[in-house]
mmJSON file of the N, C-alpha and C atoms, coordinates in Angstrom:
{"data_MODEL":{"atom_site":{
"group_PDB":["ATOM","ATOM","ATOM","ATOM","ATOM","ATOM","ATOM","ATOM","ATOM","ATOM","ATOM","ATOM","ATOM","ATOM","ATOM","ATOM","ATOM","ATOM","ATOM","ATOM","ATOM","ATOM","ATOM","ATOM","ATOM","ATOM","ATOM","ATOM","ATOM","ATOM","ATOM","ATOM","ATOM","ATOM","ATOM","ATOM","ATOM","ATOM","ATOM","ATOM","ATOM","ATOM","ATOM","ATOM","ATOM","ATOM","ATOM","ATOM","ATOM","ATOM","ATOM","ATOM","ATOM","ATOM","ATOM","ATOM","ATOM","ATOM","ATOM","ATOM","ATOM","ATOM","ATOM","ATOM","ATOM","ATOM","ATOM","ATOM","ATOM","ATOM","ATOM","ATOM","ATOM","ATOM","ATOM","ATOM","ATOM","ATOM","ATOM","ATOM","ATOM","ATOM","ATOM","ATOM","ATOM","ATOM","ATOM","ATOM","ATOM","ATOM","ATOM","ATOM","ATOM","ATOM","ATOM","ATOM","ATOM","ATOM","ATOM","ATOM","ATOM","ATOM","ATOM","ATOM","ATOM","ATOM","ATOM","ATOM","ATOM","ATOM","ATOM","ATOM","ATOM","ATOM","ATOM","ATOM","ATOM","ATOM","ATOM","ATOM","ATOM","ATOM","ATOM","ATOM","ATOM","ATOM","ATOM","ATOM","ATOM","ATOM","ATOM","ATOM","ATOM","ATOM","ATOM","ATOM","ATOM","ATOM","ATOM","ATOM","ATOM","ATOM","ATOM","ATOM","ATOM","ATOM","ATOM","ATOM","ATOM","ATOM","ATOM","ATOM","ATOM","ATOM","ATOM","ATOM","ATOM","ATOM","ATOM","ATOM","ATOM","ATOM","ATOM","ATOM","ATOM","ATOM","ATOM","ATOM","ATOM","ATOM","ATOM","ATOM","ATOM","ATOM"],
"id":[1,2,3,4,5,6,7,8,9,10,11,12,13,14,15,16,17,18,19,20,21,22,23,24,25,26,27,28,29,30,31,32,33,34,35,36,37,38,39,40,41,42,43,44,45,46,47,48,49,50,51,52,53,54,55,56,57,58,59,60,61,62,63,64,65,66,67,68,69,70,71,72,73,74,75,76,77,78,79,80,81,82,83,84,85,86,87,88,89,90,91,92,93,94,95,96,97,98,99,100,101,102,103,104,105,106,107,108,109,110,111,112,113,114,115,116,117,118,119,120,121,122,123,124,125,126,127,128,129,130,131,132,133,134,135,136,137,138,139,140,141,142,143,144,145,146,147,148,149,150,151,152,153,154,155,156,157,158,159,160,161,162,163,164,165,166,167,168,169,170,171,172,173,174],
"type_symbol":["N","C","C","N","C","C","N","C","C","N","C","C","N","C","C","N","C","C","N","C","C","N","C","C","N","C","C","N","C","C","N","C","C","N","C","C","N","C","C","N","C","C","N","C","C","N","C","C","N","C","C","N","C","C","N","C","C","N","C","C","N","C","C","N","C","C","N","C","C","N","C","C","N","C","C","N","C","C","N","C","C","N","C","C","N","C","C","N","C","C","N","C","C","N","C","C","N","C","C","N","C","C","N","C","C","N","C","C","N","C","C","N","C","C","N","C","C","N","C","C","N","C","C","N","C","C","N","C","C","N","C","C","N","C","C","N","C","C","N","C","C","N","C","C","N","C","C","N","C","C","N","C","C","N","C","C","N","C","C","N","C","C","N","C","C","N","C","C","N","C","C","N","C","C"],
"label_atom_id":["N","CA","C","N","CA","C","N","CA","C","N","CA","C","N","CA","C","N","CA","C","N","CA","C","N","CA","C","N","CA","C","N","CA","C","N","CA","C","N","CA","C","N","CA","C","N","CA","C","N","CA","C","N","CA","C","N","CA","C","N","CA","C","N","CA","C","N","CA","C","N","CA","C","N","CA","C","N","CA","C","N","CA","C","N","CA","C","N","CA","C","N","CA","C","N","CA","C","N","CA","C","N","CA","C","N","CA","C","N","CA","C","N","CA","C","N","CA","C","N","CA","C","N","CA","C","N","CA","C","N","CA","C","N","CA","C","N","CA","C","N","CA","C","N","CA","C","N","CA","C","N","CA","C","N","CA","C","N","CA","C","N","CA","C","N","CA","C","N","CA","C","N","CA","C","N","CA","C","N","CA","C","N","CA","C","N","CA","C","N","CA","C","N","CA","C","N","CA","C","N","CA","C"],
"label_alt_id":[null,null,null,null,null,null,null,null,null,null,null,null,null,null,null,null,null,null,null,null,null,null,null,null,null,null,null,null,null,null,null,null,null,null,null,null,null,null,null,null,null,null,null,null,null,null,null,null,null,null,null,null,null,null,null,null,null,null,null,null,null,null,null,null,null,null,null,null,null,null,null,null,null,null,null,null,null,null,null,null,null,null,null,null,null,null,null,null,null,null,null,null,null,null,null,null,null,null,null,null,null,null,null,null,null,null,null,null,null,null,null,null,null,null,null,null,null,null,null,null,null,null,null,null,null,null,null,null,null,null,null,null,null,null,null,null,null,null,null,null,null,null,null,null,null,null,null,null,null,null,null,null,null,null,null,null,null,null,null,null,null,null,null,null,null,null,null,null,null,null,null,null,null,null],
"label_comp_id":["UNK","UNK","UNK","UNK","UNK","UNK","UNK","UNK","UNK","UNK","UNK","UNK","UNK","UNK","UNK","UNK","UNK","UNK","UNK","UNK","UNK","UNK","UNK","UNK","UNK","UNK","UNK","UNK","UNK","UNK","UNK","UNK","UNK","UNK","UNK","UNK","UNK","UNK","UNK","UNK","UNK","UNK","UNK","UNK","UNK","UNK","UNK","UNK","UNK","UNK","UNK","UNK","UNK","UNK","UNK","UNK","UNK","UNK","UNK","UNK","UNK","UNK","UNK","UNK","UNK","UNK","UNK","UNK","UNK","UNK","UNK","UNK","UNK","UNK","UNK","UNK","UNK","UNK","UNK","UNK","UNK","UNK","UNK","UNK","UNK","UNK","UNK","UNK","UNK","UNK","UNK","UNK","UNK","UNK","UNK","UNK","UNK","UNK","UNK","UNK","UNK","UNK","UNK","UNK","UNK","UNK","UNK","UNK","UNK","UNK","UNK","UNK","UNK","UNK","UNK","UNK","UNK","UNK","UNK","UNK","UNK","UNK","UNK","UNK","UNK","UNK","UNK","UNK","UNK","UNK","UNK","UNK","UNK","UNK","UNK","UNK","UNK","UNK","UNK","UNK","UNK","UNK","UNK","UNK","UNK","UNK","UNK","UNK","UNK","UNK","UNK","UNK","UNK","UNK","UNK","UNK","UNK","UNK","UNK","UNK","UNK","UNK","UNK","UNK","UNK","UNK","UNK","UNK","UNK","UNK","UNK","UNK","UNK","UNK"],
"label_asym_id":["A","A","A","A","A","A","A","A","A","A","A","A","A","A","A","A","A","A","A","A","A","A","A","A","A","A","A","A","A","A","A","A","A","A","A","A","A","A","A","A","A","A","A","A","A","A","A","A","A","A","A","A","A","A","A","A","A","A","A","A","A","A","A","A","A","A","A","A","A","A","A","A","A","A","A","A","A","A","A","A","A","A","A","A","A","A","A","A","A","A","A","A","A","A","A","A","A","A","A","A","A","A","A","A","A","A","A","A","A","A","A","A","A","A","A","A","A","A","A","A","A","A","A","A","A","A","A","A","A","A","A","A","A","A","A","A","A","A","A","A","A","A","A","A","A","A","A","A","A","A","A","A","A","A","A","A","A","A","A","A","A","A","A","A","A","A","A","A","A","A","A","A","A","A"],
"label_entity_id":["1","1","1","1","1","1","1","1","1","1","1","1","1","1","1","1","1","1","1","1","1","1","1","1","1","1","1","1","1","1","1","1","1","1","1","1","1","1","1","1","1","1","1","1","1","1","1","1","1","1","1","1","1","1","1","1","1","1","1","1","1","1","1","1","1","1","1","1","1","1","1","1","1","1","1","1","1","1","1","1","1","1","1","1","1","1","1","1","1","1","1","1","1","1","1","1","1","1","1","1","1","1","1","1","1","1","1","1","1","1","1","1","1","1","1","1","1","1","1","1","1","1","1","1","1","1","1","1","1","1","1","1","1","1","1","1","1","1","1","1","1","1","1","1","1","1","1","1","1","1","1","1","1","1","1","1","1","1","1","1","1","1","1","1","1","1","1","1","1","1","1","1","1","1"],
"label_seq_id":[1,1,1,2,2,2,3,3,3,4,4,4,5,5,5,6,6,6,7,7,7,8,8,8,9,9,9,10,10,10,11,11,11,12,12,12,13,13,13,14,14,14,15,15,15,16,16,16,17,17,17,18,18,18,19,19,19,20,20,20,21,21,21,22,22,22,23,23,23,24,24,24,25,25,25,26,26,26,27,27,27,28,28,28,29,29,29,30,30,30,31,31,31,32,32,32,33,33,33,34,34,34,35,35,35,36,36,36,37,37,37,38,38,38,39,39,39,40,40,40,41,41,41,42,42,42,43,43,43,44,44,44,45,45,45,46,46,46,47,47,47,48,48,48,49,49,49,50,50,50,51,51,51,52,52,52,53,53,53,54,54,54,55,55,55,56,56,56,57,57,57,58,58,58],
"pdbx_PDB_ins_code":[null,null,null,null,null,null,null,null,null,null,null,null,null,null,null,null,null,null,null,null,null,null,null,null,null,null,null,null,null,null,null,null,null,null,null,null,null,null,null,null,null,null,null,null,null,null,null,null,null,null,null,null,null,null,null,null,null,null,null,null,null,null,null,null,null,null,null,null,null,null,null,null,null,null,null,null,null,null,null,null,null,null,null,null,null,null,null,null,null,null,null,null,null,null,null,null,null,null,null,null,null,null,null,null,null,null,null,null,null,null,null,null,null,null,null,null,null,null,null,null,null,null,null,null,null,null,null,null,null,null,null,null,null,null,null,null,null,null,null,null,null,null,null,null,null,null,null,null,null,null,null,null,null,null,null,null,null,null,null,null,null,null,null,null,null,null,null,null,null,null,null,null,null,null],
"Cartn_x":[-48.315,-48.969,-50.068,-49.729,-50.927,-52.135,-51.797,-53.287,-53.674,-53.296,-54.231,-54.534,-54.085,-54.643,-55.56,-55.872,-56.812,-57.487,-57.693,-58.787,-59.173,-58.786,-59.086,-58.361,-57.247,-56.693,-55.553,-55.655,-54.622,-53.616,-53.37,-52.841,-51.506,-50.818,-48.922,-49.857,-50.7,-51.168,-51.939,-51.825,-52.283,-53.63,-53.028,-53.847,-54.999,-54.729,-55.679,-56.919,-56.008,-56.902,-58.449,-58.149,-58.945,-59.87,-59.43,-60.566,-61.742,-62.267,-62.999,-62.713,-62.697,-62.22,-63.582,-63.52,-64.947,-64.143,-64.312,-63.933,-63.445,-63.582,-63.089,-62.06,-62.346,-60.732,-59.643,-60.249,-59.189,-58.242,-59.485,-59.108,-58.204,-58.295,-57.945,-56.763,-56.479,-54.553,-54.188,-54.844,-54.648,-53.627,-54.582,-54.317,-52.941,-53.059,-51.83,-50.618,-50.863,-49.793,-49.278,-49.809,-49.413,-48.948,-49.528,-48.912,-47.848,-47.009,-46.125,-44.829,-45.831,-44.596,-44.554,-45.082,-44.542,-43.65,-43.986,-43.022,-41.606,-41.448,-40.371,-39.446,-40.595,-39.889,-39.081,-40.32,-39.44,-38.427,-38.175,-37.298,-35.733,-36.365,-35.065,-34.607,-34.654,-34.898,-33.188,-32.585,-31.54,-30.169,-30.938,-30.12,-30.954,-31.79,-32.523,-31.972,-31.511,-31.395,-29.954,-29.262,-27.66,-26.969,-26.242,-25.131,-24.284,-24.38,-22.845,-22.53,-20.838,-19.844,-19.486,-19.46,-19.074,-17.793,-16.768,-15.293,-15.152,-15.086,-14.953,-13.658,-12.419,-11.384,-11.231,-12.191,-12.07,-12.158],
"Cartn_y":[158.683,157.426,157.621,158.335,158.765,159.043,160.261,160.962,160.096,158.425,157.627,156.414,156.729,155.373,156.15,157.62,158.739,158.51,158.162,158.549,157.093,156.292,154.671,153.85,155.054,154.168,153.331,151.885,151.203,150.628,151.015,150.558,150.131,150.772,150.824,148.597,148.325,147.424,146.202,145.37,144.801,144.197,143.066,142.468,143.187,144.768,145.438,146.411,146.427,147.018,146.156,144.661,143.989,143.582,144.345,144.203,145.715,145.557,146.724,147.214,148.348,149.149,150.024,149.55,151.203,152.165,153.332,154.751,154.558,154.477,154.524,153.761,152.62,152.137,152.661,153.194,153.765,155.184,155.785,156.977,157.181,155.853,155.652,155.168,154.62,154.374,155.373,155.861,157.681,158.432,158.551,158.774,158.267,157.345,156.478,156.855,156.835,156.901,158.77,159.852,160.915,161.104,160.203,160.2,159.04,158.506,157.995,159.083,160.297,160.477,161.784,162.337,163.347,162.915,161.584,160.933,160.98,160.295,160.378,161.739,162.4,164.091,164.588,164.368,164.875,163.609,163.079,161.798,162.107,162.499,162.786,163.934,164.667,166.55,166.753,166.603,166.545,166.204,165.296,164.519,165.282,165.72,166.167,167.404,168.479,169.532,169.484,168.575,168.872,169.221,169.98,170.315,169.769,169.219,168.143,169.18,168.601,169.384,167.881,168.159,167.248,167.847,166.789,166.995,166.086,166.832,165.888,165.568,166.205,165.298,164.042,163.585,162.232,161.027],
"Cartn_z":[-128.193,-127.917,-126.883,-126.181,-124.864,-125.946,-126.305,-126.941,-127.963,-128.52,-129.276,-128.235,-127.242,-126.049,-125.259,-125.394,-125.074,-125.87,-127.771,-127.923,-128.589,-127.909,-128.451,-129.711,-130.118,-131.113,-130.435,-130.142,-130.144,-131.439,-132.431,-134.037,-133.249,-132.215,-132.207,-130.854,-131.039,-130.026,-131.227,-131.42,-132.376,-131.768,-130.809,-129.71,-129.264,-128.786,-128.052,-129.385,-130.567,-131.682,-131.966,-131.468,-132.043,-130.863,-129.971,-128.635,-128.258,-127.612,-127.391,-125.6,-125.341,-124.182,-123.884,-122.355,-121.861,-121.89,-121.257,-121.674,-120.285,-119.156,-117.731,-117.395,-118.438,-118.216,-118.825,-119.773,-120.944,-119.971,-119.336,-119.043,-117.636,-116.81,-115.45,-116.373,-117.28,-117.844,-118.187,-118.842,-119.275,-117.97,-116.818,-115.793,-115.268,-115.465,-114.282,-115.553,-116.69,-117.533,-117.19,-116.796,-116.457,-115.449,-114.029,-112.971,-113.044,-113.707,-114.169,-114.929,-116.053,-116.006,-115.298,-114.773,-113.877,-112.953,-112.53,-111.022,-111.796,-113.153,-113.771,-113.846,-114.286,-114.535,-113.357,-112.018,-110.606,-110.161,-110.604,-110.121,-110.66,-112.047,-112.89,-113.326,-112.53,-112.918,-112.781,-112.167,-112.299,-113.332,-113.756,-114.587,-115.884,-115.974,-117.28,-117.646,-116.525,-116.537,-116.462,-116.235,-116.211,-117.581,-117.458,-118.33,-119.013,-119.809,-120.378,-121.348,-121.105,-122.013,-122.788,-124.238,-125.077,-125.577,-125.452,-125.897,-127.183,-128.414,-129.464,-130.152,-128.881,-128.92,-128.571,-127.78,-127.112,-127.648],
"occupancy":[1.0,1.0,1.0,1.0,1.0,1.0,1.0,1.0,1.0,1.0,1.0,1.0,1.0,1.0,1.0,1.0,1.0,1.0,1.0,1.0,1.0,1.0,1.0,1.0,1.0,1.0,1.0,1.0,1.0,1.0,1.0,1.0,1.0,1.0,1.0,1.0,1.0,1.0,1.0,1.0,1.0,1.0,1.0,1.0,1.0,1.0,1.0,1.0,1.0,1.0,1.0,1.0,1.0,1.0,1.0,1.0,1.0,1.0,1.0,1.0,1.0,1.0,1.0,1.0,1.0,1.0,1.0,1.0,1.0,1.0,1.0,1.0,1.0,1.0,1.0,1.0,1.0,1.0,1.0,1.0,1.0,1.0,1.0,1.0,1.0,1.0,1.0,1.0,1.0,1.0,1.0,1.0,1.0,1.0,1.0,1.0,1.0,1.0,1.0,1.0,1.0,1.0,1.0,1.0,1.0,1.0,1.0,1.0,1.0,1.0,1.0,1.0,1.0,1.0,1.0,1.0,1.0,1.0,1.0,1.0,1.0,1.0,1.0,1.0,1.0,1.0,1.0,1.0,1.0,1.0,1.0,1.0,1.0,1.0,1.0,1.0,1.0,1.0,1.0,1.0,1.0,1.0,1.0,1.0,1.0,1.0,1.0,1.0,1.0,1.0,1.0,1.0,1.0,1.0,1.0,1.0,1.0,1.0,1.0,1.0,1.0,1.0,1.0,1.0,1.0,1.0,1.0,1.0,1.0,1.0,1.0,1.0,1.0,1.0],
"B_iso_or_equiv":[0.0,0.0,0.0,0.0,0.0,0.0,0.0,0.0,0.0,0.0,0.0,0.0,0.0,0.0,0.0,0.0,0.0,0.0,0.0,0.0,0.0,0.0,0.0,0.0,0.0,0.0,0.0,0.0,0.0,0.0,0.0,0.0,0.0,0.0,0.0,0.0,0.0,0.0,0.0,0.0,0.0,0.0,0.0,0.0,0.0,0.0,0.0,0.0,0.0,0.0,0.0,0.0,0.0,0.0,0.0,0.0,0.0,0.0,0.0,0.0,0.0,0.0,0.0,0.0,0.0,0.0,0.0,0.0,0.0,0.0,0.0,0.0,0.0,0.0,0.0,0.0,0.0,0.0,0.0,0.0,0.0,0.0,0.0,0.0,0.0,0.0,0.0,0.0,0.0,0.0,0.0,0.0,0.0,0.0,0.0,0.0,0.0,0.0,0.0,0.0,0.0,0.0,0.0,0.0,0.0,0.0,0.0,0.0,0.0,0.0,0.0,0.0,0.0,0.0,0.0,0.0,0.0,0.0,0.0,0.0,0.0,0.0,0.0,0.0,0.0,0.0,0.0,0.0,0.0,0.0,0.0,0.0,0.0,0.0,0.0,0.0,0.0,0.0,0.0,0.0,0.0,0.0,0.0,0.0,0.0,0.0,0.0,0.0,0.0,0.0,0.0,0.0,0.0,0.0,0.0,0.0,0.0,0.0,0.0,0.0,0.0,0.0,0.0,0.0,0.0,0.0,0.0,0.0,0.0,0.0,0.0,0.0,0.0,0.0],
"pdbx_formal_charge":[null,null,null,null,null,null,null,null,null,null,null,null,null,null,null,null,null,null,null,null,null,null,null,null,null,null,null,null,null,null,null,null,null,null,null,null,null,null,null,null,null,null,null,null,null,null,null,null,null,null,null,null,null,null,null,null,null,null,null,null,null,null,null,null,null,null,null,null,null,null,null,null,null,null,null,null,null,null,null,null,null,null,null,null,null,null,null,null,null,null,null,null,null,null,null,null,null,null,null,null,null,null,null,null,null,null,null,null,null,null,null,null,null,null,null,null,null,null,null,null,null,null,null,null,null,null,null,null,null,null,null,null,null,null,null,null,null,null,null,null,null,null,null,null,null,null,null,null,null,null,null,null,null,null,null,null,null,null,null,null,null,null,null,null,null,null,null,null,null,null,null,null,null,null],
"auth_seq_id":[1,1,1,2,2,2,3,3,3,4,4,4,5,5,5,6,6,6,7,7,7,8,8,8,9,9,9,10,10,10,11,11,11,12,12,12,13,13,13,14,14,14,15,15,15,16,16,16,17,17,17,18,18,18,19,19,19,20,20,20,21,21,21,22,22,22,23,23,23,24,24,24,25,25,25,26,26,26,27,27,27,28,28,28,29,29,29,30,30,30,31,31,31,32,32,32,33,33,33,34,34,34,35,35,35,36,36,36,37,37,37,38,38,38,39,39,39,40,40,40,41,41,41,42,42,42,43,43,43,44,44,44,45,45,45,46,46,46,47,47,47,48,48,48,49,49,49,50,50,50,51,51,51,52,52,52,53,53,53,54,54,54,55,55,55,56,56,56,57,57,57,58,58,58],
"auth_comp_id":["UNK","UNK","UNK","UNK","UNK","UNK","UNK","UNK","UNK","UNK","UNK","UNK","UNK","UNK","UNK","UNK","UNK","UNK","UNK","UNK","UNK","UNK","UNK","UNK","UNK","UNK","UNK","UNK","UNK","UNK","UNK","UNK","UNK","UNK","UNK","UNK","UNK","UNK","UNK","UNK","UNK","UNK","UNK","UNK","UNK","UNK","UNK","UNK","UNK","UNK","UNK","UNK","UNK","UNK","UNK","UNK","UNK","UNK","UNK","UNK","UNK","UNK","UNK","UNK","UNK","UNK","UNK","UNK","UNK","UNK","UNK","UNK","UNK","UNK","UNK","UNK","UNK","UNK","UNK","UNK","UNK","UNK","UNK","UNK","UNK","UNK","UNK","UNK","UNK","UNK","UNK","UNK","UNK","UNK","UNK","UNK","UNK","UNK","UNK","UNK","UNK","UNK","UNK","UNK","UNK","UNK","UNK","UNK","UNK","UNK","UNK","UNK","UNK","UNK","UNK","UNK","UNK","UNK","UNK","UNK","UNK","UNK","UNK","UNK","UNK","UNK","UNK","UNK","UNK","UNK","UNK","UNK","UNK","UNK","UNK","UNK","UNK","UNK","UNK","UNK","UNK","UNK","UNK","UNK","UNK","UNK","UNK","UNK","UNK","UNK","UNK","UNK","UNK","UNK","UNK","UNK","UNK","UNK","UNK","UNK","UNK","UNK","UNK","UNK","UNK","UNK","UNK","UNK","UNK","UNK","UNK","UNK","UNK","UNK"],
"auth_asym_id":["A","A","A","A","A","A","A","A","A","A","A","A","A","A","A","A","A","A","A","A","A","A","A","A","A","A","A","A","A","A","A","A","A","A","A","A","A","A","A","A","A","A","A","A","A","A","A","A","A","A","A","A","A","A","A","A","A","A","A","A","A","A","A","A","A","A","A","A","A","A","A","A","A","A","A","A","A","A","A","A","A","A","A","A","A","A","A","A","A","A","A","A","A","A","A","A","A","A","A","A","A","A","A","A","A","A","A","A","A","A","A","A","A","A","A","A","A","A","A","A","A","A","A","A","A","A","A","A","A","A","A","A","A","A","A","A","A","A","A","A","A","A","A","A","A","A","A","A","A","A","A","A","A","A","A","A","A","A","A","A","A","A","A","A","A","A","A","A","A","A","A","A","A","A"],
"auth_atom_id":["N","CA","C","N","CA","C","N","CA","C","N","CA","C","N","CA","C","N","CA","C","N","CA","C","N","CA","C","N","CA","C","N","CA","C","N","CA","C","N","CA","C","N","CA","C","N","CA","C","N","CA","C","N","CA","C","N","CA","C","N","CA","C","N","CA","C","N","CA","C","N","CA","C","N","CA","C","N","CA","C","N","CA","C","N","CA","C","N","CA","C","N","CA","C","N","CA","C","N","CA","C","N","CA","C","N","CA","C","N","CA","C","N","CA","C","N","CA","C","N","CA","C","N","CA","C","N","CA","C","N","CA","C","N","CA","C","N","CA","C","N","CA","C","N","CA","C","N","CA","C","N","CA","C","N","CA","C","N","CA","C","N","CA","C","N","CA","C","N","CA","C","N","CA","C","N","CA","C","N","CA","C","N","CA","C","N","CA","C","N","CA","C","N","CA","C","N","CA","C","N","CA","C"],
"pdbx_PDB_model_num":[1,1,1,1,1,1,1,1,1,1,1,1,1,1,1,1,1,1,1,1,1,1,1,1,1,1,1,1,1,1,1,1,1,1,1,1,1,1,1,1,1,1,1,1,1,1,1,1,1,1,1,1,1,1,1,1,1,1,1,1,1,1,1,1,1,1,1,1,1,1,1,1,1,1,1,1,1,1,1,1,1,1,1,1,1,1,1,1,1,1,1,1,1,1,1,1,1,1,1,1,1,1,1,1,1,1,1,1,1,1,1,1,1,1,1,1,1,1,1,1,1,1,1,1,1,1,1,1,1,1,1,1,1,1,1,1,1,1,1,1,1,1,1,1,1,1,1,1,1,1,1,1,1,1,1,1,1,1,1,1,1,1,1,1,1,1,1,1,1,1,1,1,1,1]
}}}
């Protein structure tokens, strides 16, 4: 979804397909949408990287 809100396709946006976007705004969401998920990544690194044991006696 990033790389079509990168290259102006809004289709998954109905509302926003039928509007027009400058490139600086597009690209400053671009932006904030990566520094979004990196914060996620280091937020949740733990829990991403943990180990589960699945018991399919249970």
């Amino acid at each position: 979804m990033k790389q079509n809100i990168g290259r102006g396709e809004f289709s998954q946006f109905p509302n926003l397909s039928q509007t027009s976007c400058q490139e600086d705004d597009v690209s400053i969401y671009v932006q904030h949408l990566n520094a979004l998920y990196s914060d996620f990544e280091s937020r949740f690194e733990d829990i991403l990287t943990m180990p589960y044991k699945i018991d399919a006696k249970c």
